[in-house]
C-alpha beads as a LAMMPS data file, in Angstrom:
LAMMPS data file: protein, C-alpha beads

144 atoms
143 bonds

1 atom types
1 bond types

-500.0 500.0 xlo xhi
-500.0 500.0 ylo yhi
-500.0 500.0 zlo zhi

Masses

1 110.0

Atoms # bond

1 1 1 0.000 0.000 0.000
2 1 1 1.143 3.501 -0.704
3 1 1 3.070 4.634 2.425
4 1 1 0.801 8.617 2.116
5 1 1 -2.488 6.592 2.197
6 1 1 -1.046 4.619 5.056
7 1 1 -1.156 8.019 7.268
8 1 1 -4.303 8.993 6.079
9 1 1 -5.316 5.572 7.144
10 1 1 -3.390 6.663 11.140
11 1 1 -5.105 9.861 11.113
12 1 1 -8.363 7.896 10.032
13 1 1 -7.829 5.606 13.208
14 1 1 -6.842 8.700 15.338
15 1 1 -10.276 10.221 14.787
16 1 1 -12.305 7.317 15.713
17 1 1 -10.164 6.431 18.990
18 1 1 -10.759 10.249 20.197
19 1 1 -14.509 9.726 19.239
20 1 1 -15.414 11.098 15.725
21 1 1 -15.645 9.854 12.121
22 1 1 -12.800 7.781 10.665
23 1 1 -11.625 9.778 7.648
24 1 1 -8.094 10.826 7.529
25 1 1 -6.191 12.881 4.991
26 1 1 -2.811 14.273 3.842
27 1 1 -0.989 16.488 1.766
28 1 1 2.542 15.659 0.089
29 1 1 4.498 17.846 -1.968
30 1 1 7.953 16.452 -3.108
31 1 1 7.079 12.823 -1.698
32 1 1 6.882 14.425 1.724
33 1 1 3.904 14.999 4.173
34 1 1 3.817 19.060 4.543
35 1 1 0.210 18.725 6.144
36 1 1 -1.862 15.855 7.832
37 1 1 -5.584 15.709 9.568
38 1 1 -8.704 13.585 10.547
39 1 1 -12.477 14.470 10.860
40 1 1 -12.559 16.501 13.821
41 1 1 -16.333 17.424 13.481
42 1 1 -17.203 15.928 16.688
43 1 1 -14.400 16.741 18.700
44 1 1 -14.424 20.449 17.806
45 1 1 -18.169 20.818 17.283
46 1 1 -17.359 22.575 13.567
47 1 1 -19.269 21.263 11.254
48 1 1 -16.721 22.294 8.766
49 1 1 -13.662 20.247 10.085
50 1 1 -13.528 17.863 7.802
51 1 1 -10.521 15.600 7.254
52 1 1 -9.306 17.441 3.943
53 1 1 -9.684 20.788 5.876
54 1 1 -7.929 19.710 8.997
55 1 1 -5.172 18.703 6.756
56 1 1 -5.216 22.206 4.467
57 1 1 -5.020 23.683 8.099
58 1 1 -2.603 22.249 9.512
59 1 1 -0.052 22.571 6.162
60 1 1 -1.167 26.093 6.845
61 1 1 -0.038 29.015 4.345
62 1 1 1.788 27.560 1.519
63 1 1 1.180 29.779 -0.815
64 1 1 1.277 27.783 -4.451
65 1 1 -0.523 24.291 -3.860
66 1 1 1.252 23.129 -7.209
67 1 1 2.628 19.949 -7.642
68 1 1 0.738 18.600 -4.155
69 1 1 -1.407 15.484 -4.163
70 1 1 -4.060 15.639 -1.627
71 1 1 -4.684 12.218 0.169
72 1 1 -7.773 10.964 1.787
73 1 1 -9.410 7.634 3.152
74 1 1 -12.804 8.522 1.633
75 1 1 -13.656 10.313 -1.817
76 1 1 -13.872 14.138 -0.147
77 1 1 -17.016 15.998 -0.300
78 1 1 -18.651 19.022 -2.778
79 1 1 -16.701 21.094 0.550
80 1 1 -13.740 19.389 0.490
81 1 1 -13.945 19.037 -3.326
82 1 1 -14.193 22.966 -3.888
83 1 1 -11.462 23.553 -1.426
84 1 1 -9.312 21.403 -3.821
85 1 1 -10.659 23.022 -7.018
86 1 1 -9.841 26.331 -4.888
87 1 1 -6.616 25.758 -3.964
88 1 1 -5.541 24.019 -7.663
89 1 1 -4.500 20.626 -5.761
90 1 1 -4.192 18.795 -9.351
91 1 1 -4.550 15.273 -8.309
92 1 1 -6.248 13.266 -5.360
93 1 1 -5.881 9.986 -4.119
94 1 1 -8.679 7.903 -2.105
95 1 1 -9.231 4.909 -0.325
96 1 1 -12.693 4.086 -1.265
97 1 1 -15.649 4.946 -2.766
98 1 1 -17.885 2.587 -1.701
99 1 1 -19.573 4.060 1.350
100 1 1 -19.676 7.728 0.088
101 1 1 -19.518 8.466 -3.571
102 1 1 -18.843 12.179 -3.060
103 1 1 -17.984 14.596 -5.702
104 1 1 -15.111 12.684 -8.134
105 1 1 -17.536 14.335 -10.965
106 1 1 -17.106 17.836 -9.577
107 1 1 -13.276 17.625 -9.095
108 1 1 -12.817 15.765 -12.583
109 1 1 -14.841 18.546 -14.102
110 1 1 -12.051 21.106 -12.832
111 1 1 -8.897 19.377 -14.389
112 1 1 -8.614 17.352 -11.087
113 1 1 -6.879 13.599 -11.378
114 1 1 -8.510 11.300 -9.266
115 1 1 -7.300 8.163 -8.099
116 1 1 -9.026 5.267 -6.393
117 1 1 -7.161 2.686 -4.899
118 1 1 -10.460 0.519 -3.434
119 1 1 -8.311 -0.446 -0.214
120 1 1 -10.465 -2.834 2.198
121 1 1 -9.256 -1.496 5.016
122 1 1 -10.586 2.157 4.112
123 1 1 -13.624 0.359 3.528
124 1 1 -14.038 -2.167 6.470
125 1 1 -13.418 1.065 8.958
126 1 1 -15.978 3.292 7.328
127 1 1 -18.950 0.304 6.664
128 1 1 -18.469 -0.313 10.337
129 1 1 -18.897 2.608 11.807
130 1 1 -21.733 3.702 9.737
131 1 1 -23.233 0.396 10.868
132 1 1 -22.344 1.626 14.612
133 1 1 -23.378 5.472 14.414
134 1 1 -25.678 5.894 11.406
135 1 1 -26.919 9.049 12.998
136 1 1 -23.540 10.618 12.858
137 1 1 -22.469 9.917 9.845
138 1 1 -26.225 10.945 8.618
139 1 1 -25.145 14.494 9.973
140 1 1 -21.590 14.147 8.598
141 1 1 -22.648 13.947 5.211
142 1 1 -25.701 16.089 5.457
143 1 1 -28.366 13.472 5.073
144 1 1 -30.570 14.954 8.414

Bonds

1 1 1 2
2 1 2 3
3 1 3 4
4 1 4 5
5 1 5 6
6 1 6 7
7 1 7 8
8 1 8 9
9 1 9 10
10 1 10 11
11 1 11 12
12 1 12 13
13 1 13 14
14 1 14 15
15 1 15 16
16 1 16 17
17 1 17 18
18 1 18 19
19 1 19 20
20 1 20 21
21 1 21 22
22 1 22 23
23 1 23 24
24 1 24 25
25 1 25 26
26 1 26 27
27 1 27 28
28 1 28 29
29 1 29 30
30 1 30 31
31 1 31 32
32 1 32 33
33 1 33 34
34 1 34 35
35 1 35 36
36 1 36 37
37 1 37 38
38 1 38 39
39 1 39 40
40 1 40 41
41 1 41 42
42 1 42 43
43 1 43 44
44 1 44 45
45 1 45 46
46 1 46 47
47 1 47 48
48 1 48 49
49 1 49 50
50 1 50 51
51 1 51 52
52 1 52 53
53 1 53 54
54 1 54 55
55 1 55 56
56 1 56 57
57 1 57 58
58 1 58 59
59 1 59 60
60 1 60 61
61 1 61 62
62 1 62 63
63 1 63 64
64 1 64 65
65 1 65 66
66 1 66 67
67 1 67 68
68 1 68 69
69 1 69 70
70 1 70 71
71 1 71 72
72 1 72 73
73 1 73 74
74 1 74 75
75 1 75 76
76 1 76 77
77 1 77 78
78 1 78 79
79 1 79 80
80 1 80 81
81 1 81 82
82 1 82 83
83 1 83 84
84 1 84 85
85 1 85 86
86 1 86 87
87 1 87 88
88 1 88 89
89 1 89 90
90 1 90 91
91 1 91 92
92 1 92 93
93 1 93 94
94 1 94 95
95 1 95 96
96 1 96 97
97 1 97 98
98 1 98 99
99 1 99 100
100 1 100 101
101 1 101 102
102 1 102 103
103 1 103 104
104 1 104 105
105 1 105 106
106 1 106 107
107 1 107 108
108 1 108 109
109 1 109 110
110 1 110 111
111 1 111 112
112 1 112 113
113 1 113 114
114 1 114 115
115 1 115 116
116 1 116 117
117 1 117 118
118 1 118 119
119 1 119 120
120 1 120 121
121 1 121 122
122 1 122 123
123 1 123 124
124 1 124 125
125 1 125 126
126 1 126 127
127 1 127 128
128 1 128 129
129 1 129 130
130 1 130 131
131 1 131 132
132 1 132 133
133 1 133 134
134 1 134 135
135 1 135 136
136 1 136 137
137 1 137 138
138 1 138 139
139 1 139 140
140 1 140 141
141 1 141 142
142 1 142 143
143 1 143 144
């Protein structure tokens, strides 16, 4: 397995054990990680702290966003999506698709490159804890 999705996987695992939704994301430039983050909805009740925006965050101001691949465990969102279209992050890589479909469309429409690598174990975390929490991830996704 790609050793990027295999920290997006850790911060995936870091958001469930402090009690919020498994998704976990990180940004490389240069084959190194210059920004790393998990759902932290829950935690910081903000609805807009999404894994792809905790990890924008914390890579903080870096001015151009060319040449960076944006990693996640789950295809991101129309939010996370338009930060990437935003921020001209030219390629994304996911872990699955299979629970959440997201916007792939949206970002392909805007030059984007996405990836899908159909990993198991992105999928195995996320089916279970929608099985667990349905009403949370109901929220997360904006299905209330």
């Amino acid at each position: 397995m790609d050793a990027f999705m295999k920290v997006a996987i850790e911060e995936a695992k870091k958001g469930l054990q402090e009690g919020g939704i498994p998704i976990g994301s990180v940004l490389v430039r240069n084959n190194k990680i210059i920004g790393r983050g998990h759902n932290r909805r829950v935690q910081e009740n903000d609805p807009v702290m999404h894994a792809e925006i905790d990890c924008l965050r914390s890579a903080g101001r870096i001015g151009s966003y060319r040449g960076t691949v944006l990693y996640s465990t789950l295809m991101p969102c129309y939010l996370c999506a338009g930060a990437v279209v935003q921020f001209g992050i030219k390629k994304v890589t996911v872990g699955e698709t299979k629970n959440f479909s997201g916007a792939r469309e949206f970002m392909e429409s805007h030059g984007v490159e996405v990836v899908n690598l159909d990993l198991d174990e992105c999928k195995s975390m996320m089916r279970a804890f929608i099985r667990t929490k349905p009403e949370l991830w109901d929220e997360d996704i904006g299905r209330l």
